[in-house]
C-alpha positions as CSV (number, residue, x, y, z in Angstrom):
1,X,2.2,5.5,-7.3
2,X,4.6,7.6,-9.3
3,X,6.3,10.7,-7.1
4,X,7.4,14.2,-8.1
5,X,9.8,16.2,-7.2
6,X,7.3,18.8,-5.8
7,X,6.6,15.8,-3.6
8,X,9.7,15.3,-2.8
9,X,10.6,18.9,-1.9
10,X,7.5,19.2,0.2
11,X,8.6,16.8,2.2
12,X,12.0,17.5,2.3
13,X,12.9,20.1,5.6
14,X,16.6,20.3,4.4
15,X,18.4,16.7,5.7
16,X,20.0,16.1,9.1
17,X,24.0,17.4,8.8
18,X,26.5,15.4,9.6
19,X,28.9,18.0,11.2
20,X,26.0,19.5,13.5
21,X,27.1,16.8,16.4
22,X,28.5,17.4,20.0
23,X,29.9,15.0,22.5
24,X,30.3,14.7,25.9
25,X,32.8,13.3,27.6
26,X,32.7,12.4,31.9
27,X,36.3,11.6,33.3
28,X,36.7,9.1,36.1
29,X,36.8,11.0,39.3
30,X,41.0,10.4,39.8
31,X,41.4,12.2,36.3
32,X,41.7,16.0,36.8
33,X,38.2,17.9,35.7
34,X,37.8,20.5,33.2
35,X,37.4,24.4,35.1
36,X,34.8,24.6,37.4
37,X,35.5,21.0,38.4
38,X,33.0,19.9,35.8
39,X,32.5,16.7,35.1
40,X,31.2,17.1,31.6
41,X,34.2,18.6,29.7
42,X,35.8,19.0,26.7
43,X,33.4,18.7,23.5
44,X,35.2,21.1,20.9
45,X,38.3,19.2,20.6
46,X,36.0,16.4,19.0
47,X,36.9,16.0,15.3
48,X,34.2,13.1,14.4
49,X,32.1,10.8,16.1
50,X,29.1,8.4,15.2
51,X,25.7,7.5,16.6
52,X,26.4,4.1,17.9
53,X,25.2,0.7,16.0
54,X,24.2,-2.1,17.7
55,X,23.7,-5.8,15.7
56,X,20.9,-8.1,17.2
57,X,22.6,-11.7,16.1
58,X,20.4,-14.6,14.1
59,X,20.4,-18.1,15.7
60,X,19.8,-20.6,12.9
61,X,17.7,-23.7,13.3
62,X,18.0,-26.2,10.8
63,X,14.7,-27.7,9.4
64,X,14.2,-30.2,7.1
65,X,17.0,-28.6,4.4
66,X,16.7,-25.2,5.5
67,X,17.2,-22.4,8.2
68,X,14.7,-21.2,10.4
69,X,16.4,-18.0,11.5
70,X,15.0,-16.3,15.1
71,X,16.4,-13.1,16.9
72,X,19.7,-13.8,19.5
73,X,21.6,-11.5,21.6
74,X,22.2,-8.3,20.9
75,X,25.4,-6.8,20.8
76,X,26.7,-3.2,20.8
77,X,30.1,-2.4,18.7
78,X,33.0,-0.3,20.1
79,X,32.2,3.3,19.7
80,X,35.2,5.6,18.3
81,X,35.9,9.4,18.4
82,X,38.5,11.6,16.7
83,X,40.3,14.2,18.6
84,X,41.9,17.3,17.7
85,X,45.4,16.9,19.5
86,X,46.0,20.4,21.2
87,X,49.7,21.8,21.6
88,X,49.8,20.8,25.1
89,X,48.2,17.4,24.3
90,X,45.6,17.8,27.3
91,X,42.9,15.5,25.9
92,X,45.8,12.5,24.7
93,X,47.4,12.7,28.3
94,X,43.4,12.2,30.1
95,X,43.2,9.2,28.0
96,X,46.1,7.6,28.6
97,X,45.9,8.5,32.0
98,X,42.0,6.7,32.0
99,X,43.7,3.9,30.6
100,X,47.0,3.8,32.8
101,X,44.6,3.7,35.6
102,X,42.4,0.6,34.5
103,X,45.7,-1.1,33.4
104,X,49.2,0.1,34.5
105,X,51.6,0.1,31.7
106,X,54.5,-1.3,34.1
107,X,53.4,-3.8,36.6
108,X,49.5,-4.8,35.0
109,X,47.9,-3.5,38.2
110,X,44.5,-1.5,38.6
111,X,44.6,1.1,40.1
112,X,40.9,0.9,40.1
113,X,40.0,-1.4,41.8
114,X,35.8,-2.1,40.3
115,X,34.4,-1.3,36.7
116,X,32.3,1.4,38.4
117,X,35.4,3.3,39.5
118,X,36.7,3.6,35.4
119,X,33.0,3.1,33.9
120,X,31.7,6.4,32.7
121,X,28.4,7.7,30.6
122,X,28.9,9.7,27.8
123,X,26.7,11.2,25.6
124,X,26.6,12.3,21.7
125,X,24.2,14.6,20.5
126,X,22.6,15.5,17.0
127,X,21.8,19.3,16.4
128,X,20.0,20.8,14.2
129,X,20.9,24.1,12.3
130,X,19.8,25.6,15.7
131,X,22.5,24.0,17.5
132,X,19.3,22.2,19.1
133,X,19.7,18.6,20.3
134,X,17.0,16.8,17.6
135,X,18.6,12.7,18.7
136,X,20.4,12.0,21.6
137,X,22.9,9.1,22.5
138,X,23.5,8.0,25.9
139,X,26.4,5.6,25.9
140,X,26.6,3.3,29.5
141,X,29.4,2.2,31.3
142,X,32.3,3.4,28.6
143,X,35.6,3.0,28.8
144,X,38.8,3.2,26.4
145,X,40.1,0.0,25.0
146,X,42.4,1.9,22.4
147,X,44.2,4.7,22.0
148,X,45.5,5.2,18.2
149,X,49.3,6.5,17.7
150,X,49.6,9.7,16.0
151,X,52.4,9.4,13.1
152,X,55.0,12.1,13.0
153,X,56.3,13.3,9.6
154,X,58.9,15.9,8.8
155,X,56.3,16.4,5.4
156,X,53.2,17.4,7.1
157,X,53.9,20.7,7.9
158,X,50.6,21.8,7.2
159,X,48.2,19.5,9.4
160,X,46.7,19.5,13.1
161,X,47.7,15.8,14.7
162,X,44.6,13.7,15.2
163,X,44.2,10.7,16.6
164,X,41.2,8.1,18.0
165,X,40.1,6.7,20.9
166,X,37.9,3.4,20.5
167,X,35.4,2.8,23.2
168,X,33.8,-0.5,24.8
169,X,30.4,0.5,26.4
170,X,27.9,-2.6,28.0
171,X,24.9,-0.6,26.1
172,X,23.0,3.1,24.8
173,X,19.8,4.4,24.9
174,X,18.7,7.2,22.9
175,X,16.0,9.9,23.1
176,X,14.5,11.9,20.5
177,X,14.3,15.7,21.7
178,X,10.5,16.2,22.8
179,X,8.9,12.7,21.6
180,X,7.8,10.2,24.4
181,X,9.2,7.3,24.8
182,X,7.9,4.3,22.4
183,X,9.0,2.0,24.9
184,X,5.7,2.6,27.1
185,X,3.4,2.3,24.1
186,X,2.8,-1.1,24.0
C-alpha cells in the first residue's frame, strides 16, 4: 500500500529532538556535593550525552555447512558524556577526584575500599518541547574509566574547553514516562 504525505504528516507529532536531553549525575559520598548537599547535581554543564546501547552477542553453532545462530550474553557499552569545562574547572576536578579515589595516581591504592563505595546511578532523560521527561535512562553501578585531556592552543581563542568522561556501568533500565512496564505483560 502506497503512502502519502498527508499520511505521513498525520502521523507525524513533530520528531523527538536531540538537544531536549538532561542528565543526572550522583557523586560518591567522599566527593563534595552540589549546594544543599544534593546528591543529584550538576546537569547544565552537560554538553552531549547518549541513550545507552547495549549488544546481545550471537553464539554460532555449526551444522552440517552452516551456522545455526542463537542469542548469548548481553553486553552494555561504555556510556560517554561531554562536559562544558567551567573557569574554575569544578566538574574536571570531581572526576578526577572519583577516579583518584578508585585508583590513586601515586601509590595504585583504593581509597575505596568495595565497588559499592565508587559505584553510582545515574540517570539521562529525554524531554519533550515541554521540558517533560518522554524516555528515561537509569544507568547502574557507573563509574569513570576515562577522563579525556583537553588540548590547549594559543589559536582557539574563541572556544569554551570541553572534554569527556567515558563510563563503565554493570547495566540500565529504562522507563517510558506514564506507560507500564512491558516487562509484566507476559
Amino acid at each position: 500500500m502506497r503512502q502519502s504525505i498527508s499520511d505521513f504528516k498525520s502521523k507525524f507529532s513533530g520528531g523527538a529532538r536531540p538537544n531536549l536531553f538532561e542528565v543526572k549525575l550522583q557523586w560518591p559520598d567522599n566527593i563534595i556535593r552540589g549546594e544543599g548537599g544534593d546528591a543529584l547535581t550538576d546537569t547544565v554543564m552537560i554538553k552531549a550525552a547518549s541513550l545507552p546501547a547495549s549488544v546481545i552477542n550471537t553464539i554460532e553453532v555449526p551444522f552440517r555447512g552452516r551456522k545455526f545462530k542463537v542469542a548469548g550474553d548481553r553486553t552494555f557499552e561504555s556510556w560517554t558524556i561531554t562536559v562544558i569545562n567551567d573557569t574554575d574547572m569544578s566538574l574536571r576536578n570531581k572526576f578526577e577526584l572519583w577516579m583518584d579515589l578508585i585508583s590513586r595516581n601515586s601509590v595504585n591504592i583504593q581509597d575505596l575500599s568495595t565497588p559499592r563505595d565508587y559505584m553510582r546511578d545515574l540517570m539521562v532523560h529525554q524531554l519533550n518541547n515541554e521540558q517533560e521527561e518522554i524516555k528515561s535512562y537509569q544507568i547502574h553501578d557507573a563509574f569513570p574509566v576515562n577522563i579525556s585531556a583537553i588540548e590547549l592552543n594559543y589559536e582557539t581563542n574563541d572556544q569554551i574547553e570541553e572534554f569527556t568522561v567515558e563510563f563503565s556501568y554493570q547495566f540500565w533500565t529504562s522507563k517510558e514516562s506514564g506507560v507500564a512496564d512491558y516487562r509484566g505483560s507476559r
